[in-house]
C-alpha positions as CSV (number, residue, x, y, z in Angstrom):
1,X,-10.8,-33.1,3.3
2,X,-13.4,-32.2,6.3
3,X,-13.9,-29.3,7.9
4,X,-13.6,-28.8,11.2
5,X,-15.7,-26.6,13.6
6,X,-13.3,-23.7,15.2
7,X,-12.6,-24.4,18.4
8,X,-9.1,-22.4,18.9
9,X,-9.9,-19.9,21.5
10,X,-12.4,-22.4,23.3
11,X,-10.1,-23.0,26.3
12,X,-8.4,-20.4,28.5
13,X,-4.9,-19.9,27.0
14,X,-2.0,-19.2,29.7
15,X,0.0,-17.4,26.9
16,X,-1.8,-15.8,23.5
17,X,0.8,-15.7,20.9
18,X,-0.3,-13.5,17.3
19,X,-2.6,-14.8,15.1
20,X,-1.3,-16.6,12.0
21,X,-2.7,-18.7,9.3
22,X,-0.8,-21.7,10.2
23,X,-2.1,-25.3,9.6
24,X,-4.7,-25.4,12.7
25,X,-6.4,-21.9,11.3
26,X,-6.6,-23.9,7.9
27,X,-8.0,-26.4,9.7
28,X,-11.3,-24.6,10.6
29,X,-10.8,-21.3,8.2
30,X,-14.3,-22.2,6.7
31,X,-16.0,-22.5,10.0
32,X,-14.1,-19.5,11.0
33,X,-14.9,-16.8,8.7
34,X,-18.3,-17.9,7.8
35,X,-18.9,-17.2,11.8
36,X,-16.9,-14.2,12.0
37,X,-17.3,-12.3,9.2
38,X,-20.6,-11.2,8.1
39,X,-21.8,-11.3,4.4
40,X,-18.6,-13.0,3.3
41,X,-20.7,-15.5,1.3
42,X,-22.5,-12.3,-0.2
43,X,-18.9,-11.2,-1.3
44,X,-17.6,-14.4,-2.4
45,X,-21.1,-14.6,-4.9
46,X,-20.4,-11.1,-6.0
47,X,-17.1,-11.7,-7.2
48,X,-18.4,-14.2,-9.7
49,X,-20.4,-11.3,-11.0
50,X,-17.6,-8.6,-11.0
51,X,-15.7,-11.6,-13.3
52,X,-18.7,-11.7,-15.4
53,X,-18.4,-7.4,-15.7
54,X,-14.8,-6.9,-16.2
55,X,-12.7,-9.7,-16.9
56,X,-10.8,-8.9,-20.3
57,X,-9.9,-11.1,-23.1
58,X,-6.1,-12.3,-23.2
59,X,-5.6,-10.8,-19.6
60,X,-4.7,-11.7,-16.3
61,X,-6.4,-12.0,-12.9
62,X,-5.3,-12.1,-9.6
63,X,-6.1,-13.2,-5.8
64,X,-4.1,-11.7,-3.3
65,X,-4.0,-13.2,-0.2
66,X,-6.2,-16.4,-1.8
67,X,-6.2,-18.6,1.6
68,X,-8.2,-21.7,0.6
69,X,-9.3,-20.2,-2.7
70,X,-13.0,-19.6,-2.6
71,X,-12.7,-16.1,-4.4
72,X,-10.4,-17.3,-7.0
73,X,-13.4,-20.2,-7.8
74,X,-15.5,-17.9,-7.5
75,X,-13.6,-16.0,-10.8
76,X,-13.1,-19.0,-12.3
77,X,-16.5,-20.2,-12.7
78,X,-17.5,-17.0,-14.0
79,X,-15.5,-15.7,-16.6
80,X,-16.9,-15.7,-19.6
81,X,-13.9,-14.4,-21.9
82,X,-11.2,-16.0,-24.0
83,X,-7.4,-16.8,-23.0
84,X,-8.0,-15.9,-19.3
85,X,-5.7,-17.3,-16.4
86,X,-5.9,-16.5,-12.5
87,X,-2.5,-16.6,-10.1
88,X,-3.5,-17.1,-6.8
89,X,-0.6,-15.7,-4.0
90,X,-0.8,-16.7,-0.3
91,X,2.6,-16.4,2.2
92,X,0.8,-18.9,4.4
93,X,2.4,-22.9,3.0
94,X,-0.8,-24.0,4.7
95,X,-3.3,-22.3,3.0
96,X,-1.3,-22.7,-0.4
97,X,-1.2,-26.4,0.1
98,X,-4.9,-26.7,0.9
99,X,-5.6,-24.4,-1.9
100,X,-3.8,-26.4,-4.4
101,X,-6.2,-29.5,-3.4
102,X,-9.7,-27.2,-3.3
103,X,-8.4,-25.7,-7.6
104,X,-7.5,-29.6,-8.6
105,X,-10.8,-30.6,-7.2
106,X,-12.5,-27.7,-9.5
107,X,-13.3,-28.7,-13.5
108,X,-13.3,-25.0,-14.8
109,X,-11.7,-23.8,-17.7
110,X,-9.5,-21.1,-16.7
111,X,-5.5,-22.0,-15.6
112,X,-5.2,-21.2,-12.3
113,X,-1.3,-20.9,-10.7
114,X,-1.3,-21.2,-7.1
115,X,1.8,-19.4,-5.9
116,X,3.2,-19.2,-2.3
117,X,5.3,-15.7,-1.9
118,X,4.2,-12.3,0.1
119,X,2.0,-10.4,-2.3
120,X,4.3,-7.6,-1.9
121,X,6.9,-9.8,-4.2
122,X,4.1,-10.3,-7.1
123,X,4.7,-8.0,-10.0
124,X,1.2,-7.4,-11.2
125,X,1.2,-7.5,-15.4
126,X,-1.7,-7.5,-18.0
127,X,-4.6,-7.3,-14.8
128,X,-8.3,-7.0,-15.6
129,X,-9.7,-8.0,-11.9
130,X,-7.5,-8.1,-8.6
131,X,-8.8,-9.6,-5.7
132,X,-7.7,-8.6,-1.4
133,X,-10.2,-9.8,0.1
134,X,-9.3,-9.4,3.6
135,X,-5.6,-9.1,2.5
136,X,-4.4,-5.7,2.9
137,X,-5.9,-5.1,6.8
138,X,-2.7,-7.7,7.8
139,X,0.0,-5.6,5.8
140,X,1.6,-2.9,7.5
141,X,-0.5,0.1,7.2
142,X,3.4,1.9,5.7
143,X,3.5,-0.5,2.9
144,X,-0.3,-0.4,1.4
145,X,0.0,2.2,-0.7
146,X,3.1,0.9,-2.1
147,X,0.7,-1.9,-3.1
148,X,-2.0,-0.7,-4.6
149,X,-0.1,1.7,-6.5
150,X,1.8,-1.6,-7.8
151,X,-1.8,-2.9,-8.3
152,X,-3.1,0.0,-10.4
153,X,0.2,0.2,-12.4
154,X,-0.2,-3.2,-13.6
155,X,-3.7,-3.0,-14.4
156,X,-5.4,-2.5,-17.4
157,X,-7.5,0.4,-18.9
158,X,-11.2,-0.4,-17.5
159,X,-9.6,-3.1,-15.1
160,X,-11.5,-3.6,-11.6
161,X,-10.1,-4.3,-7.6
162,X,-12.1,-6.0,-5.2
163,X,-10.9,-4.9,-1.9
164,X,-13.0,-6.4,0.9
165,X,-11.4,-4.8,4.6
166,X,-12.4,-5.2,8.0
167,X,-13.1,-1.1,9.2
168,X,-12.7,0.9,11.9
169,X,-14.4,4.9,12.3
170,X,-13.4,8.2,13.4
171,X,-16.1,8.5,15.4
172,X,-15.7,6.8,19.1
173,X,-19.9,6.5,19.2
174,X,-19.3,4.7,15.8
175,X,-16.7,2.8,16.5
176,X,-17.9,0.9,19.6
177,X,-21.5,0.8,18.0
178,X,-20.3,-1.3,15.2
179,X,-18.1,-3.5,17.7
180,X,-21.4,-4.0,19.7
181,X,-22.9,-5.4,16.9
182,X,-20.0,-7.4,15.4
183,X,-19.7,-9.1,18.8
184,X,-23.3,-10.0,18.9
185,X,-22.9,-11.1,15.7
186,X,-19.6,-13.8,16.6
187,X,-22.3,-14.6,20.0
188,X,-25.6,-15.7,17.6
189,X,-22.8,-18.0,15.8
190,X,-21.8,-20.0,18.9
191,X,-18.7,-18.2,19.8
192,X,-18.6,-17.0,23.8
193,X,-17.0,-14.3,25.3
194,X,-13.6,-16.4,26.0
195,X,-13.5,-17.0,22.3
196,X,-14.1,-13.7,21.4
197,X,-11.9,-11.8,23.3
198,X,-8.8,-14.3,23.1
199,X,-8.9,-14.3,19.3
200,X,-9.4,-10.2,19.6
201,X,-6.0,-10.3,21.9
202,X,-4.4,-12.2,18.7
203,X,-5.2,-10.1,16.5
204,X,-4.7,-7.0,18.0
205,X,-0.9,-6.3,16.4
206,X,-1.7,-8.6,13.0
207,X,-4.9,-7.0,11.9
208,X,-4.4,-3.6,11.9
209,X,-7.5,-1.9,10.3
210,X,-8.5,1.8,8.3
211,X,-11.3,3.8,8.2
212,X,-13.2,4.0,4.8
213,X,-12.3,7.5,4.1
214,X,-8.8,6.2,4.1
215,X,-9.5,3.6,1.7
216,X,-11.0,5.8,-0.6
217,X,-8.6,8.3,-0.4
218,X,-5.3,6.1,-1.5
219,X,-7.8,4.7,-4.3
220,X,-8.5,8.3,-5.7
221,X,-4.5,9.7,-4.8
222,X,-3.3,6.4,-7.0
223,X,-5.8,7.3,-9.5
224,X,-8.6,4.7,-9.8
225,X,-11.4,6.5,-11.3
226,X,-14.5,5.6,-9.4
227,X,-14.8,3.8,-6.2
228,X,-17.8,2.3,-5.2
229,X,-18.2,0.9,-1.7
230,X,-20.9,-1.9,-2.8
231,X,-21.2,-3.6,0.3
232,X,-21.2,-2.3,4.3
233,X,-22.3,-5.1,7.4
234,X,-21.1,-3.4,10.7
235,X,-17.2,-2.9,10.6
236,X,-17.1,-4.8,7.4
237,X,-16.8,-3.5,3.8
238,X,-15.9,-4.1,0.0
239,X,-15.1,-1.4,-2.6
240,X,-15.2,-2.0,-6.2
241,X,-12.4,0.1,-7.6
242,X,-12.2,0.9,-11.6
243,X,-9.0,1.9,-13.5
């Protein structure tokens, strides 16, 4: 199945209604984020190497918030340990569906169950690597703790989460720097000012977003014992979190 170029916030819209990943996102998702989000490929390769580091024999792994699957194949094709299977959660039936196509398309070893339920409904058991990439910005900033305390109850000893989060900073000079940049950013990949601020209007009650400090913080209260932030591009980052 083609991908298409995102066009969605091309045209002036007479009403914006909330972003959702519905099947005209899907659509264009690869398009989108490659445009939108810098150093996603970068994540997406590192992934495959965090599988490499702490994927555990007999355990489980899992991708919360998969949308069309690319980190769960990137685990897959890296895992180099015995009796290893991946679930895959998305609430979105589009991106599930599409998903479902992209892991039958894939000859890896590893079982992969692509399940579509709120991730908040997953009851995390036997875990050596748990993926949100981009996941836990679009939950309600009340109910994230109660989720990665979930997380880090149902992982094991030596266990690692990815957590990949678009940012925000104390700091107004900060702030607006980074948003500068992220902007010039979306502009060198084709997207205009209409684009950018229609799909920023969307967003503005889904994606909700947290400083690093509080990241780090509700990783060190639930007890993960070090917390690395790997990776940093503007108002983008990814922690690597150990049990």
């Amino acid at each position: 199945m083609k991908n298409k170029p995102d066009t969605i916030y091309v045209h002036k819209k007479s009403h914006l209604v909330d972003f959702i990943f519905d099947d005209a996102v899907v659509d264009v998702f690869p398009d989108m984020i490659r445009r939108s989000v810098p150093g996603y490929e970068n994540i997406i390769t590192m992934i495959g190497l965090f599988a490499e580091q702490y994927v555990q024999n007999n355990s489980q792994c899992y991708d919360l918030g998969c949308s069309l699957g690319a980190a769960t194949l990137a685990l897959r094709h890296h895992i180099n340990k015995d009796k290893v299977s991946i679930i895959a959660v998305d609430n979105s039936e589009s991106m599930v569906e599409r998903c479902r196509i992209n892991i039958k398309k894939d000859a890896s070893a590893s079982t992969v169950q692509v399940v579509c339920n709120d991730i908040q409904n997953i009851t995390i058991e036997n875990a050596s690597v748990v993926i949100l990439n981009f996941t836990l910005q679009f939950l309600d900033p009340d109910k994230r703790m109660e989720l990665l305390q979930n997380i880090y109850n149902g992982m094991n000893k030596g266990g690692a989460l990815i957590l990949s989060e678009k940012i925000t900073f104390s700091d107004k000079t900060t702030r607006d720097t980074n948003i500068q940049l992220h902007e010039a950013f979306k502009k060198a990949n084709g997207y205009t000012e209409l684009e950018i601020s229609q799909k920023r209007s969307a967003l503005e009650n889904t994606l909700i977003p947290d400083t690093i400090e509080t990241h780090q913080q509700r990783l060190s209260e639930i007890g993960f014992t070090t917390i690395n932030t790997w990776f940093q591009c503007f108002n983008f980052t990814s922690i690597l979190a150990i049990k």
